[in-house]
C-alpha positions, 0 to 999 in steps of 0.5 A, a space after each residue: 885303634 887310633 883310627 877308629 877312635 878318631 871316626 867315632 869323635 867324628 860320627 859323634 861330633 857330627 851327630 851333635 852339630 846336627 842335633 843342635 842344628 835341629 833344636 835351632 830350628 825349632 826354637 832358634 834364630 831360624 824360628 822367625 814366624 813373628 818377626 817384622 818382615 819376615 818371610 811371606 808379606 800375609 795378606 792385602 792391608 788395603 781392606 778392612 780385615 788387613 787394616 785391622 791387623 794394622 789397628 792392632 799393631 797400633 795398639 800394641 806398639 803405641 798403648 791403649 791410649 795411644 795417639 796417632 799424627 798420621 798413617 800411609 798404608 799400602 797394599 804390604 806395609 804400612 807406617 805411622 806416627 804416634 805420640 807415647 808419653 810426650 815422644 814421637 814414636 815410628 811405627 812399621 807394620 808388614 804384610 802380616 800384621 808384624 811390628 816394629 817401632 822407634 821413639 824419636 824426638 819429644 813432642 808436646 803441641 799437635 793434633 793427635 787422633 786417639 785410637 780408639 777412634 779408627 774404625 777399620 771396618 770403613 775401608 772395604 766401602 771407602 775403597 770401592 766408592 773411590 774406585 767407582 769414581 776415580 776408576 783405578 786401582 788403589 795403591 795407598 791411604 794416608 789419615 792425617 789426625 789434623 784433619 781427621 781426613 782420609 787421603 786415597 791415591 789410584 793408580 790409572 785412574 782420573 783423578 788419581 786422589 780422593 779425600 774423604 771423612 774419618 768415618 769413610 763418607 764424604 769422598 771428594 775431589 781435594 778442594 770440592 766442598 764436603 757433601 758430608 757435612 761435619 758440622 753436627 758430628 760428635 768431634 765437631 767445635 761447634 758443639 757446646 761442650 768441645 767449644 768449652 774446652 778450647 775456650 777454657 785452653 785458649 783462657 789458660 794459654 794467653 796473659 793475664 789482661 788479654 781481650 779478644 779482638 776475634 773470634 772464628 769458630 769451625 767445625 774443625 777448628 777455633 782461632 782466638 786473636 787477642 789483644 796483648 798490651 801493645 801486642 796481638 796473639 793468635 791461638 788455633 786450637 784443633 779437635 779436642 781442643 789441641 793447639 796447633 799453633 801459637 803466634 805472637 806478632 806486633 799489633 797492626 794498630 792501636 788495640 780497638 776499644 771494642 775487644 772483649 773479654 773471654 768471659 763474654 764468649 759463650 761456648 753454647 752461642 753457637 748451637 743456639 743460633 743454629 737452632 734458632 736458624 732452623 727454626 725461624 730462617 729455615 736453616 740446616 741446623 748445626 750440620 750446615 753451619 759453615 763458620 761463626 765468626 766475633 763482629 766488633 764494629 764502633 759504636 755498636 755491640 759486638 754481634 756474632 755471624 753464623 754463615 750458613 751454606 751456600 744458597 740458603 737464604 738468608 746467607 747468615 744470620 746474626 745474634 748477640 754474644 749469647 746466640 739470642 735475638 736472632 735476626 738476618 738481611 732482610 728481616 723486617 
């Protein structure tokens, strides 16, 4: 009778391992379907359809809101890193669309790109005229929110990199001019209303009495150089009026008398000189506007140069602080 109490305990307590061995099957540490990493890698993120799952991913792990400062994709993962509430967040993305994430150091100053502005749909065609030219097989992306530039590496082909716009158009050899000029689009500096929120940035980021000794206004870009006391501050604002850097450093001479105020600085100067290049200089209008820069000569008023691309004739032309009474070399 002890013996077969003994194998009754045994069946029994065999029975309920594997019940429980069952149940952890189903809902336990073995079910493990939505964990980074896990199990198969899915599908290829070097697409449209997988980089949306990569888009996703973003979404979920830095917010509606989120800010991205860059992001390398390859064919099986993917890794990003973003801004959430003043922290830098890395972000890890699998085959399958499957996160994880981790919060490092505070961050406050950078150019960020939001969100909300990555179009995944852009990679079938940004991929396919990379291959056409370069004639290798794509092995990664990489999107800097800086430049709001992709990067695209091949393997076997020559070259082996492109650069192109956020928009996927625009492909280049690194360092060619963009054949896609950015300087009409909707982020571009030199449109009014972006140039007023750098200028309003750079008024409330410099000391009460600076003067402007330069001004260097670009599509991606704007760069003030100010007059501070017996000093010089330089201050470069990005997209979106994000500053990308501060320096303070000696002047290199005595503070020229010519410096202006900011409030002589009119954020819609610009379109109107290029709208004034159209018209009478035969220009591109603000799509081919290269840069415009604050020319402060003695003796005379200070002036602004819009430089035009290469080849248009005149070069550049020039207009006062408010981008009126255009004129050019040449002009009689």
């Amino acid at each position: 009778m002890r013996a077969l109490a003994v194998l009754i305990g045994a069946v029994a307590a065999l029975a309920g391992s594997y019940g429980a061995f069952t149940l952890m099957q189903k809902v336990g540490p073995q079910d493990r379907t939505n964990e980074y990493g896990y199990g198969a890698a899915g599908g290829d993120l070097l697409s449209s359809a997988g980089f949306g799952l990569v888009v996703d991913a973003l979404r979920r792990e830095l917010g509606p809101e989120g800010e991205l400062d860059s992001i390398a994709v390859e064919r099986e993962r993917a890794s990003a890193v973003g801004r959430v509430a003043g922290r830098r967040r890395i972000v890890e993305v699998d085959g399958a669309g499957r996160s994880k994430a981790n919060d490092g150091d505070p961050v406050k100053d950078g150019v960020f790109l939001s969100l909300a502005k990555l179009d995944a749909s852009v990679v079938d065609a940004l991929l396919a005229d990379a291959r056409s030219q370069g004639g290798g097989t794509v092995e990664s992306l990489r999107l800097l929110g800086l430049t709001r530039e992709w990067t695209v590496s091949l393997d076997g082909g020559e070259p082996d990199r492109f650069v192109a716009n956020l928009d996927g158009g625009g492909l280049r050899l690194p360092g060619e001019p963009n054949p896609a000029p950015i300087g009409a689009s909707a982020d571009s500096l030199l449109r009014e209303k972006n140039l007023t929120r750098a200028l309003d940035a750079a008024r409330a980021a410099a000391p009460d009495g600076a003067r402007v000794l330069g001004w260097d206004v670009r599509p991606e870009r704007v760069s003030f150089q100010l007059a501070v006391g017996g000093r010089e501050l330089r201050l470069d604002y990005g997209y979106d009026a994000q500053l990308i850097s501060r320096e303070l450093r000696a002047a290199s001479g005595a503070p020229r008398a010519e410096a202006v105020r900011f409030e002589a600085l009119d954020p819609g100067a610009v379109e109107r000189m290029a709208s004034g290049a159209r018209r009478a200089a035969r220009g591109a209008g603000l799509a081919g506007v290269q840069y415009v820069l604050l020319n402060l000569s003695p003796g005379s008023d200070p002036t602004l140069a819009m430089y035009l691309p290469q080849g248009t004739d005149p070069p550049y032309v020039v207009a006062d602080l408010r981008g009126r009474h255009l004129t050019w070399p040449g002009r009689s």
